[in-house]
MILUMMI-419070 format. One record per residue (C-alpha): residue number from 1; residue in one letter; x, y, z. Coordinates in nm, 4 decimals. Layout:
% residues N
PT    nr   rest          X          Y          Z
PT   NUM      A          X          Y          Z
...
This chain:
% residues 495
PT    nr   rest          X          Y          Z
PT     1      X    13.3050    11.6873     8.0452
PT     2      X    13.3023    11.3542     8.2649
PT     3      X    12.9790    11.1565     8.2448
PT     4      X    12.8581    11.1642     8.5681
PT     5      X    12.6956    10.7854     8.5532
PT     6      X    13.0629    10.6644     8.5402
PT     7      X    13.2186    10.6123     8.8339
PT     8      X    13.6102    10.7285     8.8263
PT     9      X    13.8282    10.4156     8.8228
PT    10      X    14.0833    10.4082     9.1196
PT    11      X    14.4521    10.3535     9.1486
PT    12      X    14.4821     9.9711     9.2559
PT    13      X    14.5603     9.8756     9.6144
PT    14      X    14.3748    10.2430     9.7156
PT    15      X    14.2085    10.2030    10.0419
PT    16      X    14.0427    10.5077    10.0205
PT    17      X    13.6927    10.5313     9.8252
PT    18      X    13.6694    10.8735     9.6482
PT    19      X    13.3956    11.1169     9.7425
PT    20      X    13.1074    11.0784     9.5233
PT    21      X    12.9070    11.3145     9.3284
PT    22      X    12.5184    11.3076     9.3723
PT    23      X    12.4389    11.1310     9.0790
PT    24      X    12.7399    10.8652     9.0603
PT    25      X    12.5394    10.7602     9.3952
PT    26      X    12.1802    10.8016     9.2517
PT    27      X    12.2834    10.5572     8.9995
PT    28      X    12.4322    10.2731     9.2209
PT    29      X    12.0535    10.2734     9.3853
PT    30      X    11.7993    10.3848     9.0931
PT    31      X    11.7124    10.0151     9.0040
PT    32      X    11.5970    10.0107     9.3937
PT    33      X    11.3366    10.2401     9.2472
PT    34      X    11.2024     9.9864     9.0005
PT    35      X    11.2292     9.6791     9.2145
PT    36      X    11.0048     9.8652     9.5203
PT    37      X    10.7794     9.9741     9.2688
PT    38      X    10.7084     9.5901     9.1721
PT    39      X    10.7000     9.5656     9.5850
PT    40      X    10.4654     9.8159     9.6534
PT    41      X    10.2516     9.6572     9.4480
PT    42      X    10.2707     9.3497     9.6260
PT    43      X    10.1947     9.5157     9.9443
PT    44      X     9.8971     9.6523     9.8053
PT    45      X     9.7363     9.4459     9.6628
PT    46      X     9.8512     9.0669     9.7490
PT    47      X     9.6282     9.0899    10.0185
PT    48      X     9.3574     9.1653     9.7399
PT    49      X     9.4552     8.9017     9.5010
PT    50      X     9.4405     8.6288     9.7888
PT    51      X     9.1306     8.7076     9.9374
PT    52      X     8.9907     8.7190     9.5801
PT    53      X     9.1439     8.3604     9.5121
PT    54      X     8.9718     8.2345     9.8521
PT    55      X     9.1689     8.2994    10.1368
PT    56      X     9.0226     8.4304    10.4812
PT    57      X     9.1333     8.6638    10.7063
PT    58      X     9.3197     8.3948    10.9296
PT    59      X     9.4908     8.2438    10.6843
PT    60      X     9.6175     8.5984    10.5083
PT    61      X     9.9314     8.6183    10.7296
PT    62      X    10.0364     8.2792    10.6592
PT    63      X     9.9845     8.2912    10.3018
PT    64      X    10.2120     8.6536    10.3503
PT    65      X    10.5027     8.4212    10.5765
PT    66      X    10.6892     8.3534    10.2457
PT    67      X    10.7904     8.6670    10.2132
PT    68      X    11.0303     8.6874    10.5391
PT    69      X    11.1143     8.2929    10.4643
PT    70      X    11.2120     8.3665    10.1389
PT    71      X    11.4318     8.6673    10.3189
PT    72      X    11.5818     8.4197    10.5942
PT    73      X    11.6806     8.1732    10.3492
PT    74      X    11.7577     8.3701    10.0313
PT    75      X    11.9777     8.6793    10.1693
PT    76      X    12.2481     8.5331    10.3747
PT    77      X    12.2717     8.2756    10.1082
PT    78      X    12.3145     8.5840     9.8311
PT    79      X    12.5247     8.8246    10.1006
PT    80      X    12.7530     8.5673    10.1538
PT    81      X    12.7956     8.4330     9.7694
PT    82      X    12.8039     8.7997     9.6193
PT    83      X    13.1357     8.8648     9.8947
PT    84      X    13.3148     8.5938     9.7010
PT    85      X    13.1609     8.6943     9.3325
PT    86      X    13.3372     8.8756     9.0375
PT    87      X    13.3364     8.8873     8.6959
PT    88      X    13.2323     9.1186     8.4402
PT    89      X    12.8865     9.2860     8.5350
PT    90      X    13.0577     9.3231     8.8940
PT    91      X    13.0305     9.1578     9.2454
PT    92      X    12.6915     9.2570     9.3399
PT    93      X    12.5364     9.3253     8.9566
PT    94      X    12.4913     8.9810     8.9082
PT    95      X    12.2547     8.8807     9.1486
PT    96      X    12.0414     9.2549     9.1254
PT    97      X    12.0174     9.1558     8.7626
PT    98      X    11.8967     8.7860     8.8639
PT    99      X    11.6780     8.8886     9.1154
PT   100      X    11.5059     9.1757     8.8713
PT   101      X    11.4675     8.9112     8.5718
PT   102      X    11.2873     8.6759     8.8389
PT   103      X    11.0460     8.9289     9.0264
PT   104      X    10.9569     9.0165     8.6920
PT   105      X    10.8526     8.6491     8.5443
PT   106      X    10.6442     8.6006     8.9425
PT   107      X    10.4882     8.9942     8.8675
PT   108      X    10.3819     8.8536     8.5501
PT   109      X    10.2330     8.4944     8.6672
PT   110      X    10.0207     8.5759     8.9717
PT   111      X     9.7864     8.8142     8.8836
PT   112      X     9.6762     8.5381     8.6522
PT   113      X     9.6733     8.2339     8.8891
PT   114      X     9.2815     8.1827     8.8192
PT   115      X     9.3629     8.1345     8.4147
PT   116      X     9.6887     7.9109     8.4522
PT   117      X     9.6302     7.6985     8.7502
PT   118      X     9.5264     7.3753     8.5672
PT   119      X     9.6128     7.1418     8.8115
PT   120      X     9.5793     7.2886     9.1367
PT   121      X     9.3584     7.5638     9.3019
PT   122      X     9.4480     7.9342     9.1995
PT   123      X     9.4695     8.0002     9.5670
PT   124      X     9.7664     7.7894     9.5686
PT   125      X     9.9247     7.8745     9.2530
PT   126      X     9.9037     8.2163     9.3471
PT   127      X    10.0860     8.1533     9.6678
PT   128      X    10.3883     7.9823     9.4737
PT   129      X    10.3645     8.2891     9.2561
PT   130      X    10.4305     8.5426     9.5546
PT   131      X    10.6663     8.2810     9.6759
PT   132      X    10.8971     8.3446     9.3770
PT   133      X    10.8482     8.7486     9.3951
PT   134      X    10.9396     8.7452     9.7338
PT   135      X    11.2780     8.4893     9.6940
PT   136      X    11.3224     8.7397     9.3497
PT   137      X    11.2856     9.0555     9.5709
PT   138      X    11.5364     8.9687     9.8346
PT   139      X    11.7605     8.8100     9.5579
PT   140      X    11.7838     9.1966     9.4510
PT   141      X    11.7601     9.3525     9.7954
PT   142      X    12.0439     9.2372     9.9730
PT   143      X    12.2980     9.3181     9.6786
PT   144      X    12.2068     9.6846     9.6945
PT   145      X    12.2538     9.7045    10.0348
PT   146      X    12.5970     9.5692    10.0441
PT   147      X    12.6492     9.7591     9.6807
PT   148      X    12.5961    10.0764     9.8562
PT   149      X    12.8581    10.0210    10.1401
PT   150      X    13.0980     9.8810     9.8729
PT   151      X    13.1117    10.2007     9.6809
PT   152      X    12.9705    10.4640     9.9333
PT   153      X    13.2970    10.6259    10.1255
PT   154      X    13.2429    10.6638    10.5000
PT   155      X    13.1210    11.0324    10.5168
PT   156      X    12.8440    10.9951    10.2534
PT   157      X    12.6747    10.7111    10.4406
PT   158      X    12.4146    10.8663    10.5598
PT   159      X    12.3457    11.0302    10.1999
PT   160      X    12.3693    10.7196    10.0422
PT   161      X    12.1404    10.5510    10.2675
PT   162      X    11.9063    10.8338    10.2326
PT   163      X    11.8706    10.8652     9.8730
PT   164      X    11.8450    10.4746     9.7913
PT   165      X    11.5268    10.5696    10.0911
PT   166      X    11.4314    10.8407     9.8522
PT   167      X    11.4238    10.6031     9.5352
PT   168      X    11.2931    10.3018     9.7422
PT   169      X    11.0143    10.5378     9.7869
PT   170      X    10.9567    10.6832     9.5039
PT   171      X    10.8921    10.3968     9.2957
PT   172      X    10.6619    10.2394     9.6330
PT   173      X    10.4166    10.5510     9.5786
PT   174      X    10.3911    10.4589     9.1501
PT   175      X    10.3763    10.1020     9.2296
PT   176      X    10.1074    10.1536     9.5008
PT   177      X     9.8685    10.4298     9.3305
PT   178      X     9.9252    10.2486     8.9841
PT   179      X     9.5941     9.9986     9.0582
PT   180      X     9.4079    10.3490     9.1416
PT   181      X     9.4714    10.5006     8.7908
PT   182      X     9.4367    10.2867     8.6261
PT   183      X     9.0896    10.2361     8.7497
PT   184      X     9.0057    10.6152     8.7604
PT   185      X     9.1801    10.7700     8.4632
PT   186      X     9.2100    10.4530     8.2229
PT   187      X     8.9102    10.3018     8.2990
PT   188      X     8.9877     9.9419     8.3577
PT   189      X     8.7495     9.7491     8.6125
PT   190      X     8.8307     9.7047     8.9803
PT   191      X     8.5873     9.4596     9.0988
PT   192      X     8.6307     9.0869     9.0901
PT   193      X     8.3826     8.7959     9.0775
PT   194      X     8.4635     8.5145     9.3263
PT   195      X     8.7923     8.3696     9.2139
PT   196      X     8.8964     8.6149     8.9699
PT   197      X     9.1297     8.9276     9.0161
PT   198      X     9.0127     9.2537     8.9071
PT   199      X     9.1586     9.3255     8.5235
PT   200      X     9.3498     9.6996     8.6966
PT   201      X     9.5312     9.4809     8.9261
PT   202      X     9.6527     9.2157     8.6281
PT   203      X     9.7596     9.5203     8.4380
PT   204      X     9.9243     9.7133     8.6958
PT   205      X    10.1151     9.4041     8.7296
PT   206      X    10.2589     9.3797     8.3630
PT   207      X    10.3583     9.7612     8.4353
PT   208      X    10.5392     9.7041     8.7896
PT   209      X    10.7215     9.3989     8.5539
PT   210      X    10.8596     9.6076     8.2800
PT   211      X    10.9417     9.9603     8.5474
PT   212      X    11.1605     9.6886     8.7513
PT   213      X    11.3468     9.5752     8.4960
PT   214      X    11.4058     9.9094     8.3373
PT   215      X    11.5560    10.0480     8.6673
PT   216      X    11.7595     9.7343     8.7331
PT   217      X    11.9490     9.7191     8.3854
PT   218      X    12.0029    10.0987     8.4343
PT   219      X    12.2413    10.0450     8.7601
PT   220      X    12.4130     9.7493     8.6400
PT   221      X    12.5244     9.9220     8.3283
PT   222      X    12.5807    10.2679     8.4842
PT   223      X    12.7433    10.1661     8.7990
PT   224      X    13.1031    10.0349     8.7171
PT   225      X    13.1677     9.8008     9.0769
PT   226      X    13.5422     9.8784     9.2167
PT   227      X    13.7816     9.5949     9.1896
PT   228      X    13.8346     9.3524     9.4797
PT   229      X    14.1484     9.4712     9.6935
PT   230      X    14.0627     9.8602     9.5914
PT   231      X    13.9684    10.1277     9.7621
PT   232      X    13.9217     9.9388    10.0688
PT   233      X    13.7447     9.6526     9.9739
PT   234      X    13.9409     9.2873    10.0193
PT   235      X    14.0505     9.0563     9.7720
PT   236      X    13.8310     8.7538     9.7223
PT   237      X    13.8417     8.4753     9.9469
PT   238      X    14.0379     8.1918     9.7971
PT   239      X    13.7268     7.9638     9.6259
PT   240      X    13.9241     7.6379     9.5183
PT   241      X    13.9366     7.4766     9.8654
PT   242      X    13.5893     7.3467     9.8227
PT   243      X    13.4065     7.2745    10.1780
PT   244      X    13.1468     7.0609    10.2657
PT   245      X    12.7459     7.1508    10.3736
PT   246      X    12.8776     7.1050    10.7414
PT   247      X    13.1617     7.2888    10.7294
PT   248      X    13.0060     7.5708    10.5483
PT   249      X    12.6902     7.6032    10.8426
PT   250      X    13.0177     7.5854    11.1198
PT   251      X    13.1240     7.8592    10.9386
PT   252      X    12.8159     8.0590    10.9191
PT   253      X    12.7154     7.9840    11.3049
PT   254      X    12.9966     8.0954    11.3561
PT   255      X    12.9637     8.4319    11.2478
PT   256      X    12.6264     8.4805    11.3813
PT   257      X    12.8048     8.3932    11.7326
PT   258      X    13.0907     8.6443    11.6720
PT   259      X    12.8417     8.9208    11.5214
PT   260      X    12.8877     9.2844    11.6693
PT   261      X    12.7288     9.4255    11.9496
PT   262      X    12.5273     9.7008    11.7556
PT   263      X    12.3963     9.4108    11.5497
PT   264      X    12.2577     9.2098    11.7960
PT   265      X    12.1167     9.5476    12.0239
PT   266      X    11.9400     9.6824    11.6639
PT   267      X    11.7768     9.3342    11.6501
PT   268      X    11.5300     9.4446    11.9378
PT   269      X    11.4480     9.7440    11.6991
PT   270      X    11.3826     9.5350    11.4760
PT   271      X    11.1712     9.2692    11.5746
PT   272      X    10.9015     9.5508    11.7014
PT   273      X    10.9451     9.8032    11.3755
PT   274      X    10.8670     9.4882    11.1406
PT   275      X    10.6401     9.3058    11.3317
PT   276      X    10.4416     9.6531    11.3140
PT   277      X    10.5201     9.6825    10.9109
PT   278      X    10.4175     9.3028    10.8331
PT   279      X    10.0433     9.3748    10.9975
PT   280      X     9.9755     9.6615    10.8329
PT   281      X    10.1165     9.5478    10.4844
PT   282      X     9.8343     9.1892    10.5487
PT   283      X     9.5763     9.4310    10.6932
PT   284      X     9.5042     9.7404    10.6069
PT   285      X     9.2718     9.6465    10.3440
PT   286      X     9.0218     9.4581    10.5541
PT   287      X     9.1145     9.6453    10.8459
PT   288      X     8.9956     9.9810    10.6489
PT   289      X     8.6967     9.8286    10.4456
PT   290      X     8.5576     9.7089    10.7980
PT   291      X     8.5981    10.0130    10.9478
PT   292      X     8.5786    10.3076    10.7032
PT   293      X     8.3306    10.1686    10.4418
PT   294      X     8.1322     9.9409    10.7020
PT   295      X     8.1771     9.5827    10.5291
PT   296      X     8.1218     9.2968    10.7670
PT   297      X     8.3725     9.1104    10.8824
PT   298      X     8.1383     8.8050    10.7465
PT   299      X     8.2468     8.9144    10.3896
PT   300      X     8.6006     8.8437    10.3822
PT   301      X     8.5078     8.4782    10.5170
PT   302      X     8.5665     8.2121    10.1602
PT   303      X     8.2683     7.9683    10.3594
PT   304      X     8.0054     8.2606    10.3982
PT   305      X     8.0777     8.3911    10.0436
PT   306      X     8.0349     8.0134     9.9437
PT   307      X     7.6850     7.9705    10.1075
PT   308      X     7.5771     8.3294     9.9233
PT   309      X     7.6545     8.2216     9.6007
PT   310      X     7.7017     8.5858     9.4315
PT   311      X     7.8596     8.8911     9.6213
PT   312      X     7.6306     9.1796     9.5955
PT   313      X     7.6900     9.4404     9.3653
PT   314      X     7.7709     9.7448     9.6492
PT   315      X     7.9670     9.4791     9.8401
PT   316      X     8.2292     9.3824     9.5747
PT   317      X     8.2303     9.7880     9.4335
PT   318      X     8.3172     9.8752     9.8266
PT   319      X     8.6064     9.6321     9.8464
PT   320      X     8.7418     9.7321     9.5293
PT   321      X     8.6756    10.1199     9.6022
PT   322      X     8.8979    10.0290     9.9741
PT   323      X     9.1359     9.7960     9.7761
PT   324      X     9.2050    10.1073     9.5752
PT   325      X     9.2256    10.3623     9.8750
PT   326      X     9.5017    10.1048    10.0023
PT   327      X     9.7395    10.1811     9.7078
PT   328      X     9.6206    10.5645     9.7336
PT   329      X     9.7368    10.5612    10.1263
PT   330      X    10.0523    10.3150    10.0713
PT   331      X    10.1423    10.6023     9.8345
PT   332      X    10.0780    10.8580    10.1045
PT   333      X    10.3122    10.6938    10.3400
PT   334      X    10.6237    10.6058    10.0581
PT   335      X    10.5445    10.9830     9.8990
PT   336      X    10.5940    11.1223    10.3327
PT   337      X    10.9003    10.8587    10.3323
PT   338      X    11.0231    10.9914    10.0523
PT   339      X    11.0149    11.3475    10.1606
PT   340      X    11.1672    11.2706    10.5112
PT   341      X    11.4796    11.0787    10.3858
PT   342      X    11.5693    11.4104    10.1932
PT   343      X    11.6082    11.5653    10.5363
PT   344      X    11.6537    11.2992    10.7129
PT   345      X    12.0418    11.2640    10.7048
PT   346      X    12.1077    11.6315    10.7605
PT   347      X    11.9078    11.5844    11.1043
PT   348      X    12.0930    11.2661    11.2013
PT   349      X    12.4017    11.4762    11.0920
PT   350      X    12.2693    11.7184    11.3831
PT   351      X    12.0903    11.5395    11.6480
PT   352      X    12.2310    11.2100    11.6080
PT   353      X    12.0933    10.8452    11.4196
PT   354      X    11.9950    10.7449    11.7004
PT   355      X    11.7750    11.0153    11.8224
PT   356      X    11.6838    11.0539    11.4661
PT   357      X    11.5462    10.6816    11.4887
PT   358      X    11.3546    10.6882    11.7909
PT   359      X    11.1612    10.9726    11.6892
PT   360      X    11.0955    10.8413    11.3633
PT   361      X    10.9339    10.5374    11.5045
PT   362      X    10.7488    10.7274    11.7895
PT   363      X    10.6019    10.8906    11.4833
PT   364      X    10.4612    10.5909    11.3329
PT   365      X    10.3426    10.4188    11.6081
PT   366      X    10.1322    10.7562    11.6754
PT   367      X    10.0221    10.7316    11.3460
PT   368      X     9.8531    10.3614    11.3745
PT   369      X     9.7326    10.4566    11.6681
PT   370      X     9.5404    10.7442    11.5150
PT   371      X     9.3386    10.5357    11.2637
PT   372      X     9.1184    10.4271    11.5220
PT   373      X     9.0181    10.7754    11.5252
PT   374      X     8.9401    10.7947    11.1726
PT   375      X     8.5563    10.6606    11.1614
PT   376      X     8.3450    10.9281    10.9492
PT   377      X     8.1412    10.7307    10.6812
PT   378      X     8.0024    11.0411    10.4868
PT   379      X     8.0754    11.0524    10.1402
PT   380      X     8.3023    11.3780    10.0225
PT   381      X     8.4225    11.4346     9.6484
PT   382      X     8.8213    11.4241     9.6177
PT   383      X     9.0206    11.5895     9.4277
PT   384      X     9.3184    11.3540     9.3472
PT   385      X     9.4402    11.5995     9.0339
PT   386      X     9.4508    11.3124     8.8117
PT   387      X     9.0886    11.2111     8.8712
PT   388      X     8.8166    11.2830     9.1037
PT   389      X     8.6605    11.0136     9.3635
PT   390      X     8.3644    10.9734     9.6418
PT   391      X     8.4458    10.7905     9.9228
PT   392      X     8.4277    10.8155    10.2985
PT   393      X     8.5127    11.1279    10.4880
PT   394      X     8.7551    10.9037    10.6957
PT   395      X     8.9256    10.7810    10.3820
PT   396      X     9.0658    11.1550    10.3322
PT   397      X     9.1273    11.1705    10.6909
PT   398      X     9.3891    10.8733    10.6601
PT   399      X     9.6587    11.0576    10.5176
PT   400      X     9.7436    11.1987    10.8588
PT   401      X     9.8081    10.9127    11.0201
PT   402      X    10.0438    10.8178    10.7197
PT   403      X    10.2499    11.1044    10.7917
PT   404      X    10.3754    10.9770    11.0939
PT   405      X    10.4169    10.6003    10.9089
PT   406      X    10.5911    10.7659    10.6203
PT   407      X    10.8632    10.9275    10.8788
PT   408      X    10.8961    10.5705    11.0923
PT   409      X    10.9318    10.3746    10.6987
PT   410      X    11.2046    10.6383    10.6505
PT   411      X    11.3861    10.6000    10.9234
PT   412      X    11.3491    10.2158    10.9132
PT   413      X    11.5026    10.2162    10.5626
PT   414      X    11.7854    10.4141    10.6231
PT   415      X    11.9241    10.4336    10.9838
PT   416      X    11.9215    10.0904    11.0785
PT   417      X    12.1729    10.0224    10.7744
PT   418      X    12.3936    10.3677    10.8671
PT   419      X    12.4298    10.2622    11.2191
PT   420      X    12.5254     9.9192    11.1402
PT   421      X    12.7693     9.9821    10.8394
PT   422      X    13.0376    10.1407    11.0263
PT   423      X    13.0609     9.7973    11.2522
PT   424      X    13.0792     9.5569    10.9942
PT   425      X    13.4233     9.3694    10.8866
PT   426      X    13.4923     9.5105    10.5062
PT   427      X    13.5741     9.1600    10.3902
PT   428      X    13.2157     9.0116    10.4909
PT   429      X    13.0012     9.3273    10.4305
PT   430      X    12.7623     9.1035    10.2514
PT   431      X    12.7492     8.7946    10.4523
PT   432      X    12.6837     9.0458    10.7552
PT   433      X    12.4183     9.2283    10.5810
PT   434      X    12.2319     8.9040    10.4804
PT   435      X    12.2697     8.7689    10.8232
PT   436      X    12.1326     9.1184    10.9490
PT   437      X    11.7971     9.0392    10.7447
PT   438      X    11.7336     8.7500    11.0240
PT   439      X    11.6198     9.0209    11.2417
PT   440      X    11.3646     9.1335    10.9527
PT   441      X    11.2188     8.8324    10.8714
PT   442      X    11.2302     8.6642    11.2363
PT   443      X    10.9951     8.9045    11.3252
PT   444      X    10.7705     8.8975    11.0201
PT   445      X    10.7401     8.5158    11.0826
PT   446      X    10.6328     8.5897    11.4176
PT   447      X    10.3942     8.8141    11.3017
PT   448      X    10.2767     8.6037    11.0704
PT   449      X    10.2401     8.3306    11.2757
PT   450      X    10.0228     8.4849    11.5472
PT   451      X     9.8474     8.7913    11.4035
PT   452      X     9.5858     8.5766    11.1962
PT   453      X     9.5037     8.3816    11.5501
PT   454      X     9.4794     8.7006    11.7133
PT   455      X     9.2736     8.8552    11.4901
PT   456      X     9.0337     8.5288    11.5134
PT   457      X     9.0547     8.4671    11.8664
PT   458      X     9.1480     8.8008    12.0217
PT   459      X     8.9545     9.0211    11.8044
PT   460      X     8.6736     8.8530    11.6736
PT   461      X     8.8058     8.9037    11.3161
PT   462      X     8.8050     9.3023    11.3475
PT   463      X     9.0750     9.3888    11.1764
PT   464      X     9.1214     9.7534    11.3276
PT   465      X     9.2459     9.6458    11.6920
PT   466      X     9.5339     9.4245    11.5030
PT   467      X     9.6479     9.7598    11.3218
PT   468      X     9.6338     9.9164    11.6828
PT   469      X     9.8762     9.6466    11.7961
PT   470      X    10.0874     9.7360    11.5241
PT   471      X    10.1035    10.0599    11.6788
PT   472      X    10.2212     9.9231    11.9878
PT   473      X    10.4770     9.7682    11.9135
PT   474      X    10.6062    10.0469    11.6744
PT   475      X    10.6223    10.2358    12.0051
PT   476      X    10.7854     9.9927    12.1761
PT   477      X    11.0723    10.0127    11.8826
PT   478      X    11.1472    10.3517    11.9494
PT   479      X    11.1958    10.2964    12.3161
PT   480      X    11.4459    10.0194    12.2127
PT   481      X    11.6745    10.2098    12.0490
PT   482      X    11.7886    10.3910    12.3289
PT   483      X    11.9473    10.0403    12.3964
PT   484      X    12.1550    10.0953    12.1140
PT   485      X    12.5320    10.1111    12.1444
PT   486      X    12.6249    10.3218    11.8110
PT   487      X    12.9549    10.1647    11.7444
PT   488      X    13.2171    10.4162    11.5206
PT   489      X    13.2975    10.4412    11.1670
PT   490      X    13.5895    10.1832    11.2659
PT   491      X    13.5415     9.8469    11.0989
PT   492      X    13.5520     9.5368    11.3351
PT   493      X    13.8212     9.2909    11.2729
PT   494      X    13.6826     8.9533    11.2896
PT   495      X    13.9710     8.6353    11.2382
């Protein structure tokens, strides 16, 4: 019998990929598993860690802007080198492999920012720390992407897109709960003093390290990459002509100027869907502690918690009991995500992607909406299975609105990428696909730029009406896709 981890090798010069089976294409994503498992844990808890280390609420969403920086710069960059890379891991292997070794070194170092900064503040140290995760993460995202189209054929698109969402968030609800358990079933402490982060968090860390590079090293060795000039993929663009730095940004100008038409009309989609994602990922945690478990806004501020000197007791066991019910709901939203992408090509199959889309994002901004409505601050005893927990009455009552923002992250995930594919040159797949990330991390930056001002100026440092403008504008991005020109599965020719 064939092994179905090896994918069969094809006659040269074939321009036709061969169907694959289900678990030939489970392996070319799995290591997306491991490497949004060391995400989700980002999500969760970098918020945590910085506002441990001294960072206010303001500040929060700059501290997060490296993460779509670190996208802008790092994927086109990767996209474009990995179109014009082979040798004998592959043409995308490489860089998943790099970017998984990397993550895993940051994953490693920030959680213990207050023990190795030496010779400047933790705060800062920290920040280089989820600088390097976030350049590591994108070094590993765009490859997959790309690897996906490269060995995907044309009618398993939208199952290929919808299982790497299935893995993507699989490993987001381990990597979010992982802080959680643990706290609840292994005992380790949750709470932090002032400048210290909470020992669950450090070891959920070391975990997320060691599942991402597991998951990585398992695609690169059991996905064999197709040759350049088979099965419809070109041959490598001649590298000896070197050019120079200005020739090289002519060139890439270039093809942002001559990118196609369902690029540049999903780029409105965009910019609302991840302006929407980047606020809740910096503020959920306040957002919910403020308005769930009834902290002050005056605690999350590094110059009150200065003038106090010690952070009560039931003040620092509420943020770490919220900081907790973060991962628990992040894990509600990837586990709903997870769920939907199994269906969710079948219905695109039937109503169309970009009906499919729309709804999907209708869904989650419905669902941040919604968590204005959750306000009930009577305790209730929860049965998790695992463990059992007290906390608000509107804590449980969160996992509706995540629902809706599990079917939106779905959808986000997936159909974006599906729509796009089928307009893309084959001979710059990657390059395209790195350029695409602009209109994920121009937004974030945005976001990231204004929401802590907002929050200050706007909302008085309340964090729950900046998680109901996240739900605005994830409405707003599923009105914008009816903008959308879906081209066909034809491939542009660009000269």
């Amino acid at each position: 019998m064939s092994n179905p981890s090896d994918i069969s090798k094809p006659a040269k010069n074939s321009q036709q990929k061969p169907r694959l089976s289900f678990w030939q294409i489970w392996n070319v994503s799995f290591g997306f598993l491991g490497v949004q498992f060391g995400f989700a844990l980002q999500n969760a808890n970098a918020s945590r860690i910085l506002s441990d280390l001294g960072a206010d609420l303001h500040s929060l969403s700059l501290f997060w802007l490296v993460a779509p920086i670190m996208g802008l710069i790092i994927q086109p960059i990767v996209g474009a080198a990995s179109d014009k890379t082979w040798n004998r891991l592959g043409r995308r292997n490489p860089y998943i492999l790099a970017g998984g070794i990397a993550a895993a070194i940051g994953m490693l170092l920030m959680p213990n920012s207050a023990t190795l900064a030496s010779f400047i503040t933790p705060l800062f140290f920290g920040a280089m720390m989820l600088a390097l995760m976030d350049a590591s993460f994108n070094l590993a995202f765009q490859p997959f992407r790309a690897l996906v189209s490269d060995m995907v054929p044309s009618e398993q698109r939208n199952v290929g897109y919808s299982i790497q969402s299935f893995l993507i968030n699989i490993g987001a609800v381990f990597g979010s709960i992982l802080p959680f358990v643990l706290t609840n079933v292994i005992g380790l402490e949750n709470t932090a003093s002032t400048g210290q982060v909470a020992p669950s968090v450090i070891w959920a860390f070391y975990i997320g390290a060691t599942v991402m590079l597991g998951s990585v090293l398992w695609t690169v060795l059991r996905t064999k990459e197709y040759t350049p000039g088979t099965n419809g993929l070109s041959e490598l663009e001649d590298n000896k002509v070197e050019q120079s730095l200005s020739e090289k940004l002519v060139e890439f100008f270039s093809l942002v100027k001559t990118m196609p038409k369902t690029m540049k009309q999903l780029a409105l989609v965009q910019f609302f869907s991840w302006f929407a994602l980047f606020i809740m990922w910096v503020y959920t945690m306040p957002a919910i502690a403020q308005h769930i478990w009834g902290i002050d806004a005056k605690w999350f501020d590094p110059t009150y918690l200065e003038s106090v000197g010690t952070i009560p007791a039931h003040i620092a066991q509420a943020k770490g009991t919220a900081g907790d019910w973060v991962g628990i709901i992040f894990a509600a939203y990837s586990l709903f995500a997870a769920i939907a992408s199994i269906f969710m090509a079948k219905v695109a199959n039937k109503i169309g992607r970009k009906l499919t889309y729309s709804l999907s994002l209708l869904a989650g901004g419905i669902g941040y909406l919604s968590i204005m409505l959750v306000h009930n601050p009577e305790l209730t005893l929860v049965n998790l299975g695992i463990t059992q927990i007290s906390v608000p009455q509107g804590a449980v009552s969160l996992f509706l609105p995540m629902i809706g923002v599990g079917i939106a992250w779905a959808a986000i995930l997936a159909m974006p990428y599906a729509i796009l594919a089928g307009s893309l040159p084959v001979k710059q797949t990657g390059v395209y696909m790195g350029i695409f990330n602009f209109t994920i991390a121009a937004p974030q930056i945005v976001s990231g730029i204004f929401a802590g001002w907002i929050l200050t100026a706007v909302f008085d440092n309340q964090a729950i009406y900046i998680i109901m403008l996240a739900g605005i504008s994830m409405l707003l991005g599923a009105i914008s896709v009816y903008f959308v020109k879906e081209d066909a599965e034809q491939a542009i020719v660009t000269e």
